[in-house]
N, C-alpha and C positions, 0 to 999 in steps of 0.2 A: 696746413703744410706739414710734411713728415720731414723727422731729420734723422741724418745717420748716425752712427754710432760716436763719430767724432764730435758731434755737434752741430753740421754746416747741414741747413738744407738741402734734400735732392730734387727738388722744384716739383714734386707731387704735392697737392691738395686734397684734402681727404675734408669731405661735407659732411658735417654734421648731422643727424637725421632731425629733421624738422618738428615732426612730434614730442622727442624729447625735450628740444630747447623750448616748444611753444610752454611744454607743461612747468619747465624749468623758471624760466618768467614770469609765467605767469604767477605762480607762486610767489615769485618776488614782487610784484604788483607794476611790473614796468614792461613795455612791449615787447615783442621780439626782435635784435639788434638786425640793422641792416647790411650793407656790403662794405661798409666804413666802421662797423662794431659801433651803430650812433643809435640809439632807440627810435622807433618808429620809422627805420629806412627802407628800403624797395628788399627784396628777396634776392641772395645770392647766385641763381642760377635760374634765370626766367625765360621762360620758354615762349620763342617770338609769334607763337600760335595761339597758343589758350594762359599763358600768364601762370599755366602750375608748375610748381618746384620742380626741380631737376631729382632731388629724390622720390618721386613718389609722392600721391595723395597723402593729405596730413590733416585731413581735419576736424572740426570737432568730435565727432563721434568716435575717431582713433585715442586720442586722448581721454576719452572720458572711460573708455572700453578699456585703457592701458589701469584708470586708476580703480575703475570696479575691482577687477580683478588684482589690484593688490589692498585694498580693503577686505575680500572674501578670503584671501590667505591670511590676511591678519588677524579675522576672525576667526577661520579655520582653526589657527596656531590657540587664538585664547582658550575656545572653547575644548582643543587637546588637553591643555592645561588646568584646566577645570576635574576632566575627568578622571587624569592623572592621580590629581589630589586628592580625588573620590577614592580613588584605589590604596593610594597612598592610607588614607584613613581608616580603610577597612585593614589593612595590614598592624595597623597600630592598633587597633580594636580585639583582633586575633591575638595579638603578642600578651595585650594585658589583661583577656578573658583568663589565658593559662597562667596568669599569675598566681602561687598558692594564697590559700585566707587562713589568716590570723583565727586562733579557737577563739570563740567569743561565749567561753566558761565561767562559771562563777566567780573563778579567784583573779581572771583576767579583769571582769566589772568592777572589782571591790574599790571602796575610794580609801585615800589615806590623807588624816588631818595633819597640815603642819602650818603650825602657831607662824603668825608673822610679826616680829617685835614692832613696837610704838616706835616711830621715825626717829632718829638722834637729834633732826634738826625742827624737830616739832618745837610748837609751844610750852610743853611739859616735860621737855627735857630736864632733868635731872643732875644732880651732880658729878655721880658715878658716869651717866651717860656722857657727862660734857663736861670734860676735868679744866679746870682755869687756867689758861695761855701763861706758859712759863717762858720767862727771859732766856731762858737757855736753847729758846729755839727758833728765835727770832735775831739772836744777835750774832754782827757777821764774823767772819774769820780773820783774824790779824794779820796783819801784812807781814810778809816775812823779812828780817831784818837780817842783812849781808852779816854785823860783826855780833856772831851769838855772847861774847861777852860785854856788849854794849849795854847803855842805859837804856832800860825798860821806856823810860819819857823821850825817848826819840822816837817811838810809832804814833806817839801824838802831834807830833809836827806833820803825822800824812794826811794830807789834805784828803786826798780819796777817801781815807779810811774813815776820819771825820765826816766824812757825809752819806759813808752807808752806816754810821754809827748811829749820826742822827735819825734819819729814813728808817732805821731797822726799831728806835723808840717810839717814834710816831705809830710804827704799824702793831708794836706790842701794846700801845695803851688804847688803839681803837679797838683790838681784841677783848682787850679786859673790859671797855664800855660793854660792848654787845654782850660778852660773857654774865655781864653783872646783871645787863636789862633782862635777859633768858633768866636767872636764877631770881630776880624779880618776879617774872612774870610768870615762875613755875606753879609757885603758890596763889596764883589770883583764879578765880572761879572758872572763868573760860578755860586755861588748860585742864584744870581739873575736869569737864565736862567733856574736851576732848580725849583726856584719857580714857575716862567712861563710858566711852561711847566705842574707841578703840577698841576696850575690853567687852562690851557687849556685841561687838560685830564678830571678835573671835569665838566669842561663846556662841554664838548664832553657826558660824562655820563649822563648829565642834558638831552640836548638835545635828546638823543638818548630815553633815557626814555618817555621823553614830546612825542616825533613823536612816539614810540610807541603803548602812549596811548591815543593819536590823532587819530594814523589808527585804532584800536579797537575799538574808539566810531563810526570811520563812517561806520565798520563793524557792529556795532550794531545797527546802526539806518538802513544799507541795510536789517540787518536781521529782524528787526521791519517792514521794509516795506515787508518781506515775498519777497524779490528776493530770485531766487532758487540759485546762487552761494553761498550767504551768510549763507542763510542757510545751506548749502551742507559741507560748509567748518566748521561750528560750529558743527555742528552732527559729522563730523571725526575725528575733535580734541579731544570728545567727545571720541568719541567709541577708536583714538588712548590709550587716557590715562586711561581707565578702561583697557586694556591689559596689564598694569604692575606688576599687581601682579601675569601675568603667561608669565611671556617673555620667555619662554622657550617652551611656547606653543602658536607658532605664530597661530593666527584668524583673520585675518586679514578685515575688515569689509567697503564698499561702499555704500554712503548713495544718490540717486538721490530725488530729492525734485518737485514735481509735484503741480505748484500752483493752478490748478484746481479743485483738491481735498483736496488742504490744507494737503497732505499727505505723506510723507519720506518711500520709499521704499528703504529696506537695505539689502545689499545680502553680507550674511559671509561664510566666507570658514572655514569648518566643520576641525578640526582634521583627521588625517589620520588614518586609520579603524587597522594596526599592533600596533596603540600607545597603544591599549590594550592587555596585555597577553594574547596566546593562548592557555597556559600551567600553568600545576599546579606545576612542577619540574618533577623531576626523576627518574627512581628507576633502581637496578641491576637484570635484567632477571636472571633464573637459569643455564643459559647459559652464563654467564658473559657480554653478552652484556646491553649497556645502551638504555632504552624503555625510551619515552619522555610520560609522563600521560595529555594528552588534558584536556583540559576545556569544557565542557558539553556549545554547542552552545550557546542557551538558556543565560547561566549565562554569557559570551562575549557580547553578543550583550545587553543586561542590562547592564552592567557598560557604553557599548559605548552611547548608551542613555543617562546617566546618567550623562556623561561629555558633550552630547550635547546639555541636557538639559540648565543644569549650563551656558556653555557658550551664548547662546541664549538669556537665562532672564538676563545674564550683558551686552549683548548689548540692550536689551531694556532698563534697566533702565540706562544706560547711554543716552539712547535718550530723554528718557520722565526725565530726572531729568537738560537737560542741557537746556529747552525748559520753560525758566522762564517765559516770554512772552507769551505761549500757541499760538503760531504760529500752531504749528500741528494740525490738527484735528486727526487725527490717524497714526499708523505705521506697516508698511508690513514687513515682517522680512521672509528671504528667506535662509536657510542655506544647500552649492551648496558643495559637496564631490568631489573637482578636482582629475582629473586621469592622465594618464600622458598627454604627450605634445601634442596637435591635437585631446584629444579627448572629449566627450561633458561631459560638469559637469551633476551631479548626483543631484539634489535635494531630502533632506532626511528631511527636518521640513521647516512649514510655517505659520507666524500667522499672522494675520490679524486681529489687536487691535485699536479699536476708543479708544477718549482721556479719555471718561469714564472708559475705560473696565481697561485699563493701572493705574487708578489711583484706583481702587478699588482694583485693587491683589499687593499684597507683594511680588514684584517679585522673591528676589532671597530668597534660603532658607536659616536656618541657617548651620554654617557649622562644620555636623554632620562628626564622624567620618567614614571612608570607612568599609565599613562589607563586609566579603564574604557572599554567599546564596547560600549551596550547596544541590542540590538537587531540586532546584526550578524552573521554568520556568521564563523565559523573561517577559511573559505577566502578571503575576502574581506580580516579582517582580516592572516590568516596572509603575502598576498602583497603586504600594505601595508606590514609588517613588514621593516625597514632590516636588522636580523640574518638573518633569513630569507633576505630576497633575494640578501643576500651568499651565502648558505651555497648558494643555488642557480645563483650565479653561481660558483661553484666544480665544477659539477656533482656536487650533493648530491641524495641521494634519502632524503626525510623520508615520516616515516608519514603516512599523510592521518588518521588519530585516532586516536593514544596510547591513548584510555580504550576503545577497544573493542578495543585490544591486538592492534592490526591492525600486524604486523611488516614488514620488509624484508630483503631480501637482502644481506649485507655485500659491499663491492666489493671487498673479499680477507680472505686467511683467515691467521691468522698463527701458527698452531699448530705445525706443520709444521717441521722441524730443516733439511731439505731439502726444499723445495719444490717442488709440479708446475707446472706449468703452469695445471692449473685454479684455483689457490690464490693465482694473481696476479689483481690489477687491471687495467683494462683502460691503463690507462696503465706500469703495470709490465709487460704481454707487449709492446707497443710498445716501451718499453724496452729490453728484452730483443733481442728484433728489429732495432732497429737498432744496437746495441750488438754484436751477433753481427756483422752485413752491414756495417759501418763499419772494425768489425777486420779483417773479410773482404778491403776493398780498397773497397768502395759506398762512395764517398763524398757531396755535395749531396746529401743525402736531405730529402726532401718526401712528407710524410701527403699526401693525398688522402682517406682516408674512414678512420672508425675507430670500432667498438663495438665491445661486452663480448666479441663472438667473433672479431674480429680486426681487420686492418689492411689499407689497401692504400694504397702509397705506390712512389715512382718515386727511380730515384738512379742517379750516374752513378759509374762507376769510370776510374782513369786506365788507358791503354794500358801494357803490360806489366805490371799487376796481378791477381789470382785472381780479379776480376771483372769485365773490361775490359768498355767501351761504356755505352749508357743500359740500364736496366735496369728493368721493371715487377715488384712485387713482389706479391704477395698472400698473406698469413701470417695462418694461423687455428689454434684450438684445440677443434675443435668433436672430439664422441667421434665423428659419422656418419664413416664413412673417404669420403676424397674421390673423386669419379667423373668417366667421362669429359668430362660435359657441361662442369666446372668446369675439366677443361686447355681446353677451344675454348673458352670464355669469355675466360681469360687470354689465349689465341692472339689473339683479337678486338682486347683492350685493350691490347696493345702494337700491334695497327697505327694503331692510335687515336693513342695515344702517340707514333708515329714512334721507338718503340725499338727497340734491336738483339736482346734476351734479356726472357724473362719469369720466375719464378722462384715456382713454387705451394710452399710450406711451411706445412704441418702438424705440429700432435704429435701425433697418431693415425697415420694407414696410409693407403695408396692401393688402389681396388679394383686387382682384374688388367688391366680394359679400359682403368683409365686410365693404367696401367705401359704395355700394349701401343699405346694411341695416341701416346706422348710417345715412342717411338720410332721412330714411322715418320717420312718423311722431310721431310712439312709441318711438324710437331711437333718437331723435333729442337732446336732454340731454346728451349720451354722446360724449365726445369729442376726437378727435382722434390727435394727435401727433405720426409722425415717423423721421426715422435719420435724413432727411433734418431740420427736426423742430426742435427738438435737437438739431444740431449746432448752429442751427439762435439763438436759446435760449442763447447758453452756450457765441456766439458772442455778443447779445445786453446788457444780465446782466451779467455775469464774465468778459467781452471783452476778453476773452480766449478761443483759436481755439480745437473741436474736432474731431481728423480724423475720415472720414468713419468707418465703420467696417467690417472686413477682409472677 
């Protein structure tokens, strides 16, 4: 029955719908109330034909269908929330990749001793350490007395004061018991044994610390000397302790150190490709089933970027920040997408950074909060990405998309005990190069042009040196053997130049035609070096062996 606003019924009746009550009861564990509100009574509105409600069919199957479908939203909602969280996590993941890392240099490692004195309230406490309980600090304060020229022997009529007087000798002579039993018992063999033992632990602490930082210095003076374990083992310690602020997201990172190139090639293992959501949450089909709503490709493979970015730039600046000394010339950075067991890693980013490129970018970025970008592509938001662009401004080559496990070529290979030629970077055969031609006597050298198969660059040497005059240089590693066309090209580009010698170097071979033009009498200027000579080279000034090339 409805009532008006005053309160009084307007003698309208309004039914209940039957389904609800049936489900309502039933949960309560008692029938559904009859026409008197008495459980187990006749139906409200019974129809003199067929006996069903006045509202409408209501039976089992309505009730069961009402409560499917609120179990499948309920699920729906948990399983949102799940996802949520999943994003949620990757947002946290992002914030604390771009954290900066701490240098983890030599003076950061160093330990420092400091003594910890013998306990006061040891066994072998001491005199000095444990001075004997004086009356003066135990006994209480006199009661203040109204008439200051009165007799002194009226504060002994205060009963109070008489019994913190008492109390307060009680507690001064239990002091002086235990004070006496300690100076007793300083001199008996057991503390003596503990003191001895005190003092051998701190010796021991002494020691251990001094040989500590005894081994550290003579790691740092191998690593001064530019040995490759020393160095190998500072760069991992390195790249270990910048992982802490995402231990949760193991990266795990190997640094091999190649001294012919003054170069640390470092190959990290990338995040696994589900750690980003694939989904946006959930929703209830019209059909009560739960439909999962994907993530628009595109915007997956940008966040994965985006965390491989981050992670990348803290393993480099964990190299180039622990690298006080500037032992490095540059750094190779390989980051390899393991698969399962047996099968071959993925390379998905590669940079190949000299020690200028490193010190001019700021490597990590600051850290921004996680944004969705819906509606956007990969590429779009990939190169609006602050991490990204650095790692391109390094001359980086990133996958254009991870998830269809579309790889790249690493810009060196670090396998190799001795290294080829093909196995270097292209900043490491440049390296190389003029490392060779400098020790030679070439000195002012200047690039001019430089990709994955070589170099060409110009340098002068002083008079009475093994390479006097200007000199044009052009130094490649390609397997084709070099032909004539390429000595008359060089001839060209030193008139170009106004230099005095030109100087074509290869690791491979020269055909016969271009041996036979480089000696006739136009040609005689320039100079030819191949793989053989190159070794001998990198043998008489590095004394560092270069294998063949493959």
């Amino acid at each position: 029955m409805q009532y008006s606003a005053d309160g009084r019924s307007d003698g309208t009746v309004t039914a209940p719908q039957p389904g609800f009550l049936a489900s309502v009861f039933r949960d309560l564990g008692v029938d559904e109330p009859g026409e008197h509100g008495e459980p187990g009574g006749p139906a409200d509105h019974e129809s003199p034909s067929d006996g069903a409600p006045a509202g409408g069919p209501a039976g089992p199957g309505g009730d069961e269908s009402v409560a499917a479908h609120a179990r499948a939203a309920a699920l729906t909602h948990h399983r949102t929330l799940t996802v949520q969280a999943e994003h949620q996590r990757l947002a946290d993941l992002l914030r604390r990749a771009a954290l900066p890392v701490s240098a983890m240099d030599f003076e950061s490692q160093l330990r420092r001793y400091e003594p910890r004195p013998y306990p006061v309230d040891g066994p072998a406490a001491g005199p000095a350490e444990d001075p004997e309980p004086r009356w003066e600090d135990y006994a209480p304060a006199e009661p203040a007395v109204p008439d200051p020229d009165g007799s002194p022997a009226r504060r002994l009529l205060d009963s109070g004061y008489q019994r913190e007087l008492a109390q307060a000798r009680l507690t001064h002579q239990r002091a002086l018991r235990v004070w006496r039993t300690r100076r007793a018992e300083a001199g008996s063999p057991a503390a003596d044994e503990s003191r001895r033992a005190h003092e051998q632990a701190e010796q021991a602490r002494a020691r251990a610390v001094r040989e500590y930082n005894d081994s550290l210095e003579e790691c740092r003076r191998a690593y001064r000397l530019a040995e490759p374990a020393a160095v190998e083992s500072l760069l991992e310690r390195a790249l270990a302790a910048a992982e802490t602020a995402t231990q949760d997201l193991p990266a795990p990172c190997r640094a091999v150190y190649r001294p012919l190139t003054r170069t640390a090639v470092l190959d990290l293992d990338l995040p696994p490709l589900d750690l980003v959501p694939s989904l946006t949450g959930y929703r209830l089909g019209p059909d009560g089933e739960i439909l999962p709503m994907p993530r628009p490709p595109a915007d997956r493979a940008t966040d994965y970027l985006r965390l491989v970015a981050r992670v990348a730039l803290r393993a480099l600046q964990a190299a180039d920040a622990v690298d006080t000394d500037e032992i490095l010339a540059g750094v190779v950075l390989n980051g390899w997408l393991r698969g399962p067991a047996g099968a071959e890693p993925l390379c998905l980013v590669s940079v190949d950074a000299d020690r200028d490129a490193l010190a001019r970018t700021r490597l990590l970025p600051p850290a921004t909060p996680y944004e969705e970008h819906d509606g956007e592509g990969v590429y779009a938001d990939a190169e609006q990405d602050e991490a990204l662009v650095r790692l391109r401004q390094l001359g980086a080559a990133v996958t254009p998309d991870p998830y269809a496990l579309t790889g790249i070529g690493p810009a060196a290979v670090a396998g190799a005990a001795v290294p080829s030629a093909q196995d270097l970077s292209a900043n490491e055969f440049a390296q190389l190069v003029r490392e060779l031609l400098t020790r030679g006597g070439l000195a002012q050298w200047s690039v001019r042009l430089r990709g994955p198969a070589g170099l060409v660059a110009t340098g002068e040497g002083p008079a009475g040196s093994a390479l006097p005059g200007r000199w044009v240089v052009w130094a490649s590693r390609a397997a084709q053997p070099v032909g004539e066309e390429e000595i008359r090209t060089l001839a060209e580009a030193v008139r170009e130049e106004s230099a005095e010698r030109g100087l074509r170097l290869t690791t491979g071979r020269f055909t016969e035609e271009a041996l036979d033009l480089a000696g006739e009498d136009g040609h005689q200027h320039i100079h030819l070096v191949d793989g053989d000579g190159v070794r001998e080279l990198a043998r008489t000034h590095l004394g560092l062996p270069v294998a063949a090339s493959h």
